[in-house]
C-alpha positions as CSV (number, residue, x, y, z in Angstrom):
1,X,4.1,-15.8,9.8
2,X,8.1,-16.2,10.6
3,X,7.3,-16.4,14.1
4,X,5.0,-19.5,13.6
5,X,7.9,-21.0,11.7
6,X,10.2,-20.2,13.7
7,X,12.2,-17.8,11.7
8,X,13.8,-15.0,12.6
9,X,13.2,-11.9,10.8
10,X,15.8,-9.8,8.6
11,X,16.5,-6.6,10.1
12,X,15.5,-4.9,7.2
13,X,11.8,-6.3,7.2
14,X,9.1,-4.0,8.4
15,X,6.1,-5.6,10.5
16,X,5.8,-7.4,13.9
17,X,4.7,-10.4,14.5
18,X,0.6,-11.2,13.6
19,X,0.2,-13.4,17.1
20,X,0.7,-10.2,18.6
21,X,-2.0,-8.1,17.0
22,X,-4.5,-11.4,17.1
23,X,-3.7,-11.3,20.8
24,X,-4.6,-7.8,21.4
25,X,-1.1,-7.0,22.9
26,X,-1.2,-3.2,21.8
27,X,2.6,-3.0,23.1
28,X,4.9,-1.8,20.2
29,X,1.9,-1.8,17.9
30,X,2.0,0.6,14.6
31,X,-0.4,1.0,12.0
32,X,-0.9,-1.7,9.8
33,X,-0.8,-1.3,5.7
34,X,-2.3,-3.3,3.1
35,X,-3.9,-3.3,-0.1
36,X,-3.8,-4.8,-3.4
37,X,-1.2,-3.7,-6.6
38,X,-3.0,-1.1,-7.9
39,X,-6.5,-0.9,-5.8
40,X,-7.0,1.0,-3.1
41,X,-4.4,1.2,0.0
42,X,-5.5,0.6,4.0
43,X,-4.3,1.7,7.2
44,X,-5.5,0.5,10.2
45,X,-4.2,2.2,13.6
46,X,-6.0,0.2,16.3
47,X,-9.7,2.7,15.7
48,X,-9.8,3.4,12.5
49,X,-9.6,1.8,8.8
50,X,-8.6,3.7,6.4
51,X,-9.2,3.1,2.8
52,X,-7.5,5.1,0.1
53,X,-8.8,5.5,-3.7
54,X,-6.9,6.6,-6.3
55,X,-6.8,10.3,-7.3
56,X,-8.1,10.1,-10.9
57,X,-9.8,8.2,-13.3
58,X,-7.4,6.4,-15.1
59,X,-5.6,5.4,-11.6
60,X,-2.8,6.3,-13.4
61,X,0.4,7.1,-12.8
62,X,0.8,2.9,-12.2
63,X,4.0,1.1,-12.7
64,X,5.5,-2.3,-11.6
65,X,8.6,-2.1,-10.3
66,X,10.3,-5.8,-10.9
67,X,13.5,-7.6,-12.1
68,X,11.2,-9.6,-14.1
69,X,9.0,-9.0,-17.2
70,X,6.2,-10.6,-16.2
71,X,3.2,-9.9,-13.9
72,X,0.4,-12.2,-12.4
73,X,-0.9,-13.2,-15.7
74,X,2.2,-13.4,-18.1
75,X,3.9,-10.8,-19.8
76,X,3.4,-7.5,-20.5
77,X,2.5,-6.1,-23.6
78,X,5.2,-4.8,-25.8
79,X,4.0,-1.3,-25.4
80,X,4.3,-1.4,-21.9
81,X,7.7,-3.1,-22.2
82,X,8.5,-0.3,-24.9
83,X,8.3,2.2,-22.3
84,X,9.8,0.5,-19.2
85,X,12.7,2.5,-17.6
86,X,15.6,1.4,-15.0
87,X,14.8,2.6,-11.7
88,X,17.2,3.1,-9.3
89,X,17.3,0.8,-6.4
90,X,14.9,1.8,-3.3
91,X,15.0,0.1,-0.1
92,X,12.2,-2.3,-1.0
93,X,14.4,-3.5,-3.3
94,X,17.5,-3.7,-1.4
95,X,19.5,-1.0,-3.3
96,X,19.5,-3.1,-6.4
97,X,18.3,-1.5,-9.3
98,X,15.2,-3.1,-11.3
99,X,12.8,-2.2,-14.4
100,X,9.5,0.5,-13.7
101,X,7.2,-0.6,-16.1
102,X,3.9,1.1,-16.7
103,X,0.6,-1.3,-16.0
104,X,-2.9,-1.6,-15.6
105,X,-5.1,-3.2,-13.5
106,X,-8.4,-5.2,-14.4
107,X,-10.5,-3.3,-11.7
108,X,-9.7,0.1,-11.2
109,X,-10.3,1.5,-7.9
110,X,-11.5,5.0,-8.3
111,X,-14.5,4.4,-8.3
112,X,-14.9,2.5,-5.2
113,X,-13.7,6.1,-3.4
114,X,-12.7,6.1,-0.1
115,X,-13.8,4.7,2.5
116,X,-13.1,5.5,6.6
117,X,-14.1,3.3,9.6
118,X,-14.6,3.2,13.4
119,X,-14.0,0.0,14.2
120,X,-14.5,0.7,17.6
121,X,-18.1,1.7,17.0
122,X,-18.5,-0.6,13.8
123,X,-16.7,-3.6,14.1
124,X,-18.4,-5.1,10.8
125,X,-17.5,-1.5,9.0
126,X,-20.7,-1.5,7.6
127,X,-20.9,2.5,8.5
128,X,-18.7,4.9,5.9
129,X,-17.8,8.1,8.0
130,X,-15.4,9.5,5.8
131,X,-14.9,13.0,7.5
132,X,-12.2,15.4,7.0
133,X,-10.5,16.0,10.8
134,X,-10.3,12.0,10.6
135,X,-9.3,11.2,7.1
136,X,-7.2,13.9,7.2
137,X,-5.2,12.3,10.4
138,X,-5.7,9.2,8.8
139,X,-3.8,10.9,5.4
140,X,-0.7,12.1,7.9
141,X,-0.5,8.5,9.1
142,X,-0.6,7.1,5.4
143,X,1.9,9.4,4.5
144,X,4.2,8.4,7.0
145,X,4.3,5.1,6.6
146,X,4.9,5.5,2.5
147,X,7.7,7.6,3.2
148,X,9.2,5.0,6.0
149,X,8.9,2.0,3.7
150,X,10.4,4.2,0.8
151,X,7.2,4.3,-1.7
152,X,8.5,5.7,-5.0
153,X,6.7,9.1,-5.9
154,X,4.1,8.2,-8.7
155,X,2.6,5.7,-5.3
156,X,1.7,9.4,-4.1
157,X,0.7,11.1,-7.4
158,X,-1.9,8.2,-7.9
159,X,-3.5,8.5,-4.4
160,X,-3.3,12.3,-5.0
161,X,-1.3,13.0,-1.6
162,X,1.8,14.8,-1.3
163,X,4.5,13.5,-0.5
């Protein structure tokens, strides 16, 4: 999105630019990540989408990490507040300190599973093929990019992979 502005991207920032990936140039192409706060995590590599579930039940351990109190909807409850901790500062944060405070989500993912696609062979990834030689590939290339992009730990714990 920079690029179509015209903005040139910090140093720091992750990513390349989307024109590239909408024009098929595979040149300098990683995986991609995305996901929502909380859900379930993806990883596309060019063949396969991968989509992670959370480990157990509760999808739990969750925390925000923020300068600010608030989330999406307002502010947290005082016993999440109650038990919010400093964390130190990670390089998603620039160094800088900020609060960890435990959350929940409305819809928790653990139920949806996971979920593994050849988009190759399935464009409209209507055909779950979760198998383990691929997922567990697909895992290695998660794992990576967490520990590039300097996921905190309890990201791991709740998708039960090591880190």
């Amino acid at each position: 999105m920079l690029e179509f502005f015209g903005i040139v991207p910090p140093a720091s920032m992750d990513g390349m630019p989307i024109s590239s990936i909408l024009l098929g140039n595979k040149e300098n192409q990683r995986v991609l990540l995305f996901g929502v706060f909380g859900g379930q995590i993806g990883l596309y590599d060019g063949r396969y989408t991968y989509i992670r579930g959370c480990a157990k039940p509760d999808n739990n351990p969750l925390f925000s990490y923020t300068l600010m109190p608030t989330n999406m909807r307002g502010f947290f409850p005082q016993e999440s507040l109650e038990q919010m901790q400093i964390a130190p500062g990670m390089r998603f944060t620039n160094g800088i300190p900020c609060l960890k405070i435990p959350t929940e989500i409305c819809i928790n993912p653990f139920y949806c599973g996971s979920l593994l696609f050849d988009i190759a062979n399935d464009p409209h990834q209507e055909n779950n093929i979760i198998r383990l030689p691929i997922e567990a590939e697909m895992v290695e290339k998660l794992k990576s990019v967490l520990r590039r992009i300097d996921a905190p730990s309890d990201v791991f714990e709740r998708l039960g992979l090591e880190g």
